[in-house]
Residue frames relative to the residue before (quaternion, step in Angstrom):
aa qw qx qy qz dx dy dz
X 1.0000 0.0000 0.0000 0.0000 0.00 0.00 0.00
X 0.0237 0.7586 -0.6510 -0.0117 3.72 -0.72 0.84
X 0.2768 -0.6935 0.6615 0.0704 3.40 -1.04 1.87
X 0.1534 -0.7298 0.6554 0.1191 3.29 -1.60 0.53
X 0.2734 -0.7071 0.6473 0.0796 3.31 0.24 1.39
X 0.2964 -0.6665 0.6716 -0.1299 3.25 -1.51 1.31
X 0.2588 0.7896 -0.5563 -0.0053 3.51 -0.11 0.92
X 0.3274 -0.5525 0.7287 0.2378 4.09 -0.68 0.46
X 0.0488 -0.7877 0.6139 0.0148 3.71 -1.17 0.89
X 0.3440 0.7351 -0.5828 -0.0405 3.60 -1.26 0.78
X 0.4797 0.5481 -0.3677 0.5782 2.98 1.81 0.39
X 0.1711 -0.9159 0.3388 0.1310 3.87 -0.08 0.46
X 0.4098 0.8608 -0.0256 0.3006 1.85 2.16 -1.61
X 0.7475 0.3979 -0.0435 0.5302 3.62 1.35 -1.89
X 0.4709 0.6162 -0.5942 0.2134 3.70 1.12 -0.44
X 0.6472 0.6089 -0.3923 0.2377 3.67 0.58 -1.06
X 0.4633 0.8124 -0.0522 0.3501 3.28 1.55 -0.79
X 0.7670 0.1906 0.0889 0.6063 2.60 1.17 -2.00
X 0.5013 0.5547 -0.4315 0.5049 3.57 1.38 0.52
X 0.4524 0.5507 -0.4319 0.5527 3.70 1.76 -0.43
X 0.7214 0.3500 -0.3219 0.5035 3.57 -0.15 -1.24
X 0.4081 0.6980 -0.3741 0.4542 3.76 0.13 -0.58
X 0.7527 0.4884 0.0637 0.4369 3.22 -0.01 -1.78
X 0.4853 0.5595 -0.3274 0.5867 3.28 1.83 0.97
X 0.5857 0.5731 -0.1899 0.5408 2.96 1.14 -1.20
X 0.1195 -0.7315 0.5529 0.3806 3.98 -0.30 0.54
X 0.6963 -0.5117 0.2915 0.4103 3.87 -1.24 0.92
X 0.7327 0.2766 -0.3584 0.5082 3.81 0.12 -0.18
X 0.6685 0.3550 -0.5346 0.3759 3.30 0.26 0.78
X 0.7558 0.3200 -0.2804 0.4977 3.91 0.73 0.21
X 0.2513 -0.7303 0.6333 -0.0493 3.40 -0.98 0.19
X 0.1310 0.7801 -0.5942 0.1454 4.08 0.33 1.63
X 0.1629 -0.7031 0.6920 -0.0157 2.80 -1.48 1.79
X 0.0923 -0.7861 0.6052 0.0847 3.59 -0.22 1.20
X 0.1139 -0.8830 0.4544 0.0302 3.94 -0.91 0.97
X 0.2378 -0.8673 0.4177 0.1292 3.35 0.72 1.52
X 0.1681 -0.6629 0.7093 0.1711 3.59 -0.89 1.04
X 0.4533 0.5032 -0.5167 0.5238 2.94 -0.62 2.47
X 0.5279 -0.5608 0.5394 0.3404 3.34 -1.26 1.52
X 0.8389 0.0593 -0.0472 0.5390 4.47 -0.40 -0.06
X 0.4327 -0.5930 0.6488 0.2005 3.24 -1.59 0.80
X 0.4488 -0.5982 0.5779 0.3268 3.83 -1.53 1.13
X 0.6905 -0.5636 0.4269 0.1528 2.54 -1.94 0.27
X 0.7415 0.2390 -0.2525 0.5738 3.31 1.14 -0.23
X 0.1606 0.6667 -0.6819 0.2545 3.80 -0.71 1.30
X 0.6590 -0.5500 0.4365 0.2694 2.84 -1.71 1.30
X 0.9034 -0.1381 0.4050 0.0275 3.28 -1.47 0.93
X 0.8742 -0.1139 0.1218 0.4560 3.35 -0.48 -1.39
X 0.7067 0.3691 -0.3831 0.4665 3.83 0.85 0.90
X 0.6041 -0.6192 0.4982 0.0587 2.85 -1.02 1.29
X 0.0997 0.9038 -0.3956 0.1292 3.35 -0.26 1.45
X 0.1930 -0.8946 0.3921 -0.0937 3.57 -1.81 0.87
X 0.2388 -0.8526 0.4278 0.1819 3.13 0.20 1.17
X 0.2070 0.7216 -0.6360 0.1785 3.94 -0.63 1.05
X 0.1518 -0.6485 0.7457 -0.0182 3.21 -2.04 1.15
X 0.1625 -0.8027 0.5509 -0.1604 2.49 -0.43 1.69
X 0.1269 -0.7183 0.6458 0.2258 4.39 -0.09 1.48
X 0.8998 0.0620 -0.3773 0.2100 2.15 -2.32 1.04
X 0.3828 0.6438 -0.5796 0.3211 3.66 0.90 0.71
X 0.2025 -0.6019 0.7625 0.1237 3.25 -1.79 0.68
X 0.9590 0.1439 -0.0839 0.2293 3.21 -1.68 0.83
X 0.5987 -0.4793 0.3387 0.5451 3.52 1.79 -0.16
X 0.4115 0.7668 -0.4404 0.2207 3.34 1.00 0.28
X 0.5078 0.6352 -0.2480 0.5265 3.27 1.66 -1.13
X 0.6811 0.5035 -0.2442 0.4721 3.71 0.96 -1.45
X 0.6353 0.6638 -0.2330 0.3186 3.17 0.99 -0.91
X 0.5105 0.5481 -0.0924 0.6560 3.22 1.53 -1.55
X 0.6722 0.4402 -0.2923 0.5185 3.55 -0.16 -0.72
X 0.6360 0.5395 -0.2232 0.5046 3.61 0.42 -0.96
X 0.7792 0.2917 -0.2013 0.5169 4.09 0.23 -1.42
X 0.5961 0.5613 -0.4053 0.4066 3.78 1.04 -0.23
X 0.4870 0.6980 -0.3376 0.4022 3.65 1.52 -0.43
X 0.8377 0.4025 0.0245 0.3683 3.38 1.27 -2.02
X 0.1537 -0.7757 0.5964 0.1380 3.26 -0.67 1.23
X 0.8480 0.4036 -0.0412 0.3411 3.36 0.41 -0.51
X 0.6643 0.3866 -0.2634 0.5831 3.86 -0.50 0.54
X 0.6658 -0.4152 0.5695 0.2449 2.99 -2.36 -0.77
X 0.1235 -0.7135 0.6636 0.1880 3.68 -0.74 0.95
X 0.0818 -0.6347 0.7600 -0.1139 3.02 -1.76 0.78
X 0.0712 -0.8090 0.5822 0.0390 3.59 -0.59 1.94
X 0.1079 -0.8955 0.4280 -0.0573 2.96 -1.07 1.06
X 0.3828 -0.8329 0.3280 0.2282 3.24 0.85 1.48
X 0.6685 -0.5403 0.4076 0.3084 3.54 -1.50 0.07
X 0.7885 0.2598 -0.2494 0.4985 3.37 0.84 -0.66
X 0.6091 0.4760 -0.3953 0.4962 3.70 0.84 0.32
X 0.3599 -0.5872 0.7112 0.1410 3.88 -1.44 0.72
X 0.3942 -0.6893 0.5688 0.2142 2.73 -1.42 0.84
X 0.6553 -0.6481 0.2909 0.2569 3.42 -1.27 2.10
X 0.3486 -0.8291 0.3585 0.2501 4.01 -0.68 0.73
X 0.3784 0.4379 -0.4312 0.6922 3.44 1.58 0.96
X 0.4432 0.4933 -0.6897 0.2908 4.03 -0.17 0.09
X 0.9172 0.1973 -0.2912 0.1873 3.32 -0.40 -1.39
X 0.2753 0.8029 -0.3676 0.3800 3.57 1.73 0.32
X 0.7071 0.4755 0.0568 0.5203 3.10 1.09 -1.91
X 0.7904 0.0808 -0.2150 0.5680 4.06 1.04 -0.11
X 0.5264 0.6777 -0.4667 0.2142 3.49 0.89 -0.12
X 0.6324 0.3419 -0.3745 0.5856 3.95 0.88 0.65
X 0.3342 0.7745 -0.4576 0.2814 3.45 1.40 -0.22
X 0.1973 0.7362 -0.6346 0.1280 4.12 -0.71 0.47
X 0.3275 0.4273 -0.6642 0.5187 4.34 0.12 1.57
X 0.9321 -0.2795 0.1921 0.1271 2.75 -1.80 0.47
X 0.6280 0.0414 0.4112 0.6594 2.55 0.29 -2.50
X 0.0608 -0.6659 0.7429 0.0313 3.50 -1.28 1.08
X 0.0234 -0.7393 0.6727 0.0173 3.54 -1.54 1.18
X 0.0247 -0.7139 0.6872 -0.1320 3.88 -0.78 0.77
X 0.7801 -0.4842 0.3531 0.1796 3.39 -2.04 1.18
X 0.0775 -0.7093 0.6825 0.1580 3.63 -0.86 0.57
X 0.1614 -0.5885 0.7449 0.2697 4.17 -1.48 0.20
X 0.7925 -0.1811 0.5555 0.1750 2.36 -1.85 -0.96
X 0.2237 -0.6338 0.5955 0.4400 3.69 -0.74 -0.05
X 0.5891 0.4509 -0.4456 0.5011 3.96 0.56 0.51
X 0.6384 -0.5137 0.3902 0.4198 4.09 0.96 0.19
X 0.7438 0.4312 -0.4347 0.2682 3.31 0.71 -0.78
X 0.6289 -0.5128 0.3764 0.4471 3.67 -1.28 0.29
X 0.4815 -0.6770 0.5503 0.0831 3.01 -1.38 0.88
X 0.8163 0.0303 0.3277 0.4748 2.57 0.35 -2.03
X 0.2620 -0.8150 0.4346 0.2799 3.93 -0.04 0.49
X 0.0128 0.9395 -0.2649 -0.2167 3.26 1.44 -0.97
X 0.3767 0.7029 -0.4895 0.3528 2.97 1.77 1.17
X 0.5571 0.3944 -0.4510 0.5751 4.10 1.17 0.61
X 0.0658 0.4882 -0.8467 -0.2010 3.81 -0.86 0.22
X 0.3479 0.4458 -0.8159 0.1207 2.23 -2.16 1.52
X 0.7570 -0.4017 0.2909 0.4253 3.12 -1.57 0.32
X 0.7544 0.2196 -0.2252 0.5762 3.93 -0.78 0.73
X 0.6655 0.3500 -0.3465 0.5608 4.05 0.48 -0.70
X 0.7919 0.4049 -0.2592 0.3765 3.63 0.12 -0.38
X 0.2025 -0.8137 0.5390 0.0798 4.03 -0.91 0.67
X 0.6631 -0.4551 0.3660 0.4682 3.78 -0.96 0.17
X 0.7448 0.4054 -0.2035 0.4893 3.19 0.74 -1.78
X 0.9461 0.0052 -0.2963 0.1308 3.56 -0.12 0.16
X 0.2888 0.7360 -0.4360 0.4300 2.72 0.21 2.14
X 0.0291 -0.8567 0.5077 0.0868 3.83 -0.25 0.84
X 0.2908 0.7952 -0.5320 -0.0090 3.64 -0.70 0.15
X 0.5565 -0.6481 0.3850 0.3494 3.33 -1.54 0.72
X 0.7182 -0.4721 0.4346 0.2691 3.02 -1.89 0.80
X 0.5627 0.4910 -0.3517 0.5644 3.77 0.78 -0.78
X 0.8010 0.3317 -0.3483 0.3564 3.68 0.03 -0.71
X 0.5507 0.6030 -0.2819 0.5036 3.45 1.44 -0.36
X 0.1025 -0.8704 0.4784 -0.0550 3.69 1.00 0.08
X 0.7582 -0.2976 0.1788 0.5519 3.76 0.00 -0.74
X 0.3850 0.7167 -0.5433 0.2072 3.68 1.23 0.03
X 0.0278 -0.8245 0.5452 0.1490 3.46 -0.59 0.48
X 0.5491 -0.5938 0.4643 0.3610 3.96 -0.90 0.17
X 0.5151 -0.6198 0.5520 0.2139 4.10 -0.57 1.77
X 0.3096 -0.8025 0.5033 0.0824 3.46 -0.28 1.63
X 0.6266 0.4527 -0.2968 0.5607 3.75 1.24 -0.52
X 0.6509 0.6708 -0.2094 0.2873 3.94 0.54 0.14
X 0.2063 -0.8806 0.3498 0.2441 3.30 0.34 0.68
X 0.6898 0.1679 -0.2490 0.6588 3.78 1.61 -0.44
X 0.0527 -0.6281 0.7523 -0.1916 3.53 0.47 1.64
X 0.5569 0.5800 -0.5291 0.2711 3.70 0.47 -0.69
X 0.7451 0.4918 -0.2192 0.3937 3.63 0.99 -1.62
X 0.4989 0.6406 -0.2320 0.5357 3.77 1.75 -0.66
X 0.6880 0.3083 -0.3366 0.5642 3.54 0.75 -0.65
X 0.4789 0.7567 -0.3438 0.2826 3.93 0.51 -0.76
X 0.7842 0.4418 -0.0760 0.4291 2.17 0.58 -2.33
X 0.7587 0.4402 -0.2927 0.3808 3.33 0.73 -1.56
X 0.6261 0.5594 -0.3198 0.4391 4.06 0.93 -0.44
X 0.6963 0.4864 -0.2348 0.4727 3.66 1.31 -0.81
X 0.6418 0.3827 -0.3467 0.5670 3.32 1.53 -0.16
X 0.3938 0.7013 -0.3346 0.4911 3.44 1.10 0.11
X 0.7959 0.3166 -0.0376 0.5146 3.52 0.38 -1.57
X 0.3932 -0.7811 0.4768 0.0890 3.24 -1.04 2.13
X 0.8773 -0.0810 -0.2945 0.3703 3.77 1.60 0.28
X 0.2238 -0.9161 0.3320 0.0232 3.09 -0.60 1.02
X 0.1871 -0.7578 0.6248 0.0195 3.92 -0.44 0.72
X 0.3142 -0.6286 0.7112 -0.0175 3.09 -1.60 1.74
X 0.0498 -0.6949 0.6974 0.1683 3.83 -0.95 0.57
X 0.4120 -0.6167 0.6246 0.2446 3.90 -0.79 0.94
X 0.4680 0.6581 -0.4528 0.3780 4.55 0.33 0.55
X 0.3572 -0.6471 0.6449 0.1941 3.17 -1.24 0.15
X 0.2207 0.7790 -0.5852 0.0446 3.28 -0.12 1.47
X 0.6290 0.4624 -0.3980 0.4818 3.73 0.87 0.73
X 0.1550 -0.6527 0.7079 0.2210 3.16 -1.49 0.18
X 0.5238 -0.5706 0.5864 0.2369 3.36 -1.31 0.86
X 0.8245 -0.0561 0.2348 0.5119 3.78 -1.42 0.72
X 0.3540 0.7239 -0.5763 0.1361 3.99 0.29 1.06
X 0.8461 0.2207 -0.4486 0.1848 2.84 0.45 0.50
X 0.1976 0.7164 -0.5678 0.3540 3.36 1.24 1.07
């Protein structure tokens, strides 16, 4: 299985962070494209992700970065991972034999409580972080650069899209950890 971790970037500050959590994943299975909304890429970034400096008008939230990012990948499983969140240390336990479509699983809180159940993708019930799907089923869908829960728009539209699909009942995300 080869994840392509998807990161939109204006917090730099956290990549190191998230190259720790990261650093679960054993390296040939993942593949991090981190996409800095920004005219040049800093100087100090983790190592093991593959980076890009794009401005993208009229994007909200990394969406623009985002896009930029799935146009890169032919192959595998995307998995978006925002800037201020690591990536949960039971994900790759919990999908690495995975092989449906589209995997969806629970987000909390950074206090435990649930967040998010993510057993509906739909718009509002559904987050970047805790969703996976393949590149092949994603075809040209791209993420509504003017939108702020384009996250729940792209879900939705890829999960109806995808002929199988497998809900894990876990918390494998944390919401905003690392704010």
């Amino acid at each position: 299985m080869l994840i392509n971790i998807i990161t939109p970037c204006s917090r730099p500050q956290n990549l190191h962070k998230i190259a720790e959590s990261i650093h679960r994943i054993p390296r040939e299975n993942y593949r991090w494209i981190v996409v800095f909304d920004s005219d040049s890429i800093p100087e100090d970034i983790p190592a093991n992700c593959e980076a890009y400096a794009v401005r993208v008008e009229n994007s909200t939230s990394g969406n623009g970065q985002r896009n930029y990012a799935i146009d890169r990948i032919t192959d595998g499983w995307l998995y978006f991972n925002d800037d201020d969140t690591d990536v949960h240390p039971d994900l790759w336990e919990n999908i690495k034999d995975v092989d449906h479509d589209i995997v969806h699983f629970m987000q909390s809180e950074k206090d435990g409580r649930l967040r998010l159940s993510g057993s509906n993708v739909k718009l509002c019930e559904i987050d970047s972080h805790n969703f996976l799907v393949k590149r092949d089923i994603v075809g040209d869908e791209r993420w509504v650069l003017d939108r702020y829960e384009a996250d729940g728009l792209f879900a939705e539209s890829v999960y109806n899209k995808a002929s199988t699909k497998l809900y894990i009942p876990k918390v494998l995300s944390i919401y905003n950890s690392l704010r």
